[in-house]
C-alpha atoms as one frame of an Amber mdcrd trajectory, in Angstrom:
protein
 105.212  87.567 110.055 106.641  84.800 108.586 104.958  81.542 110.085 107.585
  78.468 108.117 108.641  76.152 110.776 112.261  74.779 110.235 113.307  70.924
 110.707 116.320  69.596 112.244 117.454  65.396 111.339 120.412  63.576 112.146
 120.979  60.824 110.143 123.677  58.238 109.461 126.107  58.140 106.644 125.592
  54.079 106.638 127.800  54.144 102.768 130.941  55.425 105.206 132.388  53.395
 107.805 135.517  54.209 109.127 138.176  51.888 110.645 136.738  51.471 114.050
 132.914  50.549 112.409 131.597  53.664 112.969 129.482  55.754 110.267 129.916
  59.574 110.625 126.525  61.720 112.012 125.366  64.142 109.779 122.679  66.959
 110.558 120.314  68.355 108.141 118.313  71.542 108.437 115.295  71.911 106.120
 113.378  75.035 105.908 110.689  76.234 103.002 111.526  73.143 101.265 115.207
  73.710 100.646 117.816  71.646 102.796 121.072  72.209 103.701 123.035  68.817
 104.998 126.650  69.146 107.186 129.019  66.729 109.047 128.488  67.086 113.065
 132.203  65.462 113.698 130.962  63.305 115.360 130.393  59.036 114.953 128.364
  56.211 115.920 128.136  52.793 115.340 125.372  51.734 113.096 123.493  49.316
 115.316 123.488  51.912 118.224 121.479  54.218 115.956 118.046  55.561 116.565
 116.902  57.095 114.183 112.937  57.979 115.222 114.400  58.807 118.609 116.999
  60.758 117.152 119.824  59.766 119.655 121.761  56.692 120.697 121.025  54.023
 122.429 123.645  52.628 124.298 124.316  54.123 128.059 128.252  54.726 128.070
 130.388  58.149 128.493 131.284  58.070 125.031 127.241  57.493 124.090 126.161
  60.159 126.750 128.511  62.700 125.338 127.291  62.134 121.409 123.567  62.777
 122.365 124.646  65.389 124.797 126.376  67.215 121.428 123.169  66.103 119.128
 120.917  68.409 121.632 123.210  71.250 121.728 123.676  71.458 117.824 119.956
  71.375 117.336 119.168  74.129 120.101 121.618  76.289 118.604 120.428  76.212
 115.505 116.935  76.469 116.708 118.216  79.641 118.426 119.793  80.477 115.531
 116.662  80.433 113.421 114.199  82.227 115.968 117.122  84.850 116.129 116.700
  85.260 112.196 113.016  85.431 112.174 113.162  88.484 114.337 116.043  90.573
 112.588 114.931  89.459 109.400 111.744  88.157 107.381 113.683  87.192 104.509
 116.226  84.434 104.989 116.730  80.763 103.753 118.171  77.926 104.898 121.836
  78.744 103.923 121.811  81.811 106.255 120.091  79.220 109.338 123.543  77.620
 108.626 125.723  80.816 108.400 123.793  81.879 112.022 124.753  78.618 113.116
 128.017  78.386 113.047 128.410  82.320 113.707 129.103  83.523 110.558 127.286
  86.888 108.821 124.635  86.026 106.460 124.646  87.124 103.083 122.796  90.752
 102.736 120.835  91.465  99.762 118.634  94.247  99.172 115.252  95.257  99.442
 112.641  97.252  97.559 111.492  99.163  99.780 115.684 100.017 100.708 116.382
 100.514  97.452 113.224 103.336  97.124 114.734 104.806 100.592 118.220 104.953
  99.160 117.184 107.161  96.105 114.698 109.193  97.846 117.489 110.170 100.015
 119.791 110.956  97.337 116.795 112.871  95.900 116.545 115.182  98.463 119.949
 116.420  98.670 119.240 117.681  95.343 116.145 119.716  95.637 116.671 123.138
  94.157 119.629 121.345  91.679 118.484 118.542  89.968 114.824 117.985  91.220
 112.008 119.993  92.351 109.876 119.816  95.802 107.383 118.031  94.342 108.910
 115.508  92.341 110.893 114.046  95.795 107.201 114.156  97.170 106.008 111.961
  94.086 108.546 109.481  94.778 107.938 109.615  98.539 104.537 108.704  97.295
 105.392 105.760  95.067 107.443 104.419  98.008 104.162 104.441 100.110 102.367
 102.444  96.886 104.769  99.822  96.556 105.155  99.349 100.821 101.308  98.865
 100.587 101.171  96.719  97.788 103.910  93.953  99.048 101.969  93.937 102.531
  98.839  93.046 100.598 100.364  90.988  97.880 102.706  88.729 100.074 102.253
  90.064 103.889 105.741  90.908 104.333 107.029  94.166 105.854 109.620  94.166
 102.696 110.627  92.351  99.441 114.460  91.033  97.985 115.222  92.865  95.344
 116.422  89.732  93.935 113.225  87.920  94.133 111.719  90.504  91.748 110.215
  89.188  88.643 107.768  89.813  86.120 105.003  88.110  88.342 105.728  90.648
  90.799 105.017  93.398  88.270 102.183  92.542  86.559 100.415  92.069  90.427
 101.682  95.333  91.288 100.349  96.345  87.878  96.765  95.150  88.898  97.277
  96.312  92.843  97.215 100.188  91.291  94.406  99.434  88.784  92.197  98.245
  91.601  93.641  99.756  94.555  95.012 102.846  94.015  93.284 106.194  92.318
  96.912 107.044  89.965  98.442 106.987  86.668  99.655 103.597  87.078 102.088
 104.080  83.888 104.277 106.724  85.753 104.139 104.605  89.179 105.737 101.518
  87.664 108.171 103.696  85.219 109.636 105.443  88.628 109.694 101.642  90.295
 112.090 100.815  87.324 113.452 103.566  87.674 115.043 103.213  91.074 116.348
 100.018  90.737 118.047 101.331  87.354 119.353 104.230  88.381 121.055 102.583
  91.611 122.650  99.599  88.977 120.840  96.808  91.330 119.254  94.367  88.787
């Protein structure tokens, strides 16, 4: 599951005052050390700034209605990122933002999607192209690799864009250790998928 908390901090453009002596309120989301920063639309004046209460201090509509706004942006995007964590374990903190403001997150494939996709396309070609057993081989490697990246990095899944040569050479020592197979032919059909499906 993943456990990486997010943080949410408004802070003051204090470089960018506008004609009425206001700076503009920016909010910035950081998650697994990456950070994306937007404008909220909204202004304050410098003085009546916060900062380690987050809010401002001055009791006025106009005051009222800018921390009012502050607490709504940062429970939506709280919501936002609670709402990733349970469709997804694999997100950063560009799609918090997409979620956010309501927009569909970039999708990127998996390993363990990628092994589904050609397993499928396998078996409509028993009896043509491949035999019984060879679809059952692959079915098998599938299980290996779904194993491995739940021991390796305790993730239901993995990007496929994340994959490296790290990732290989612990897989490579996972099947030495772990698993009773020619470790050779496991790793050739692992290339293998992601070749045959043009995904590197």
């Amino acid at each position: 599951m993943n456990t990486s908390k997010i943080t949410i901090t408004f802070v003051i453009v204090k470089n960018r005052i506008n004609k009425a002596g206001k700076c503009s309120l920016k909010c910035r989301i950081t998650y697994q050390k990456s950070r994306h920063e937007f404008s909220t639309g909204l202004f304050v004046f410098p003085d009546d700034w916060i900062n380690n209460l987050q809010e401002v201090a001055t009791s006025n509509k106009e005051s009222d209605y800018i921390n009012t706004e502050i607490s709504l942006i940062k429970n939506k995007i709280n919501q936002a990122f609670l709402l990733l964590k349970i469709q997804n374990s694999n997100f950063n903190v560009e799609d918090i933002y997409l979620s956010f403001k309501g927009e569909n997150i970039k999708t990127e494939k998996t390993v363990l999607e990628v092994f589904e996709l050609h397993n499928t396309k396998m078996y409509k070609l028993i009896g043509k192209s491949y035999s019984i057993a060879t679809y059952y081989k692959f079915k098998e490697s599938k299980n290996h690799i779904k194993n491995f990246i739940k021991h390796e990095y305790k993730k239901k899944d993995y990007l496929l864009t994340n994959l490296n040569l790290n990732f290989l050479e612990k897989f490579d020592f996972y099947l030495s250790s772990e698993v009773r197979q020619n470790k050779l032919q496991l790793i050739k059909q692992f290339k293998d998928y992601v070749k045959l499906l043009n995904l590197q």
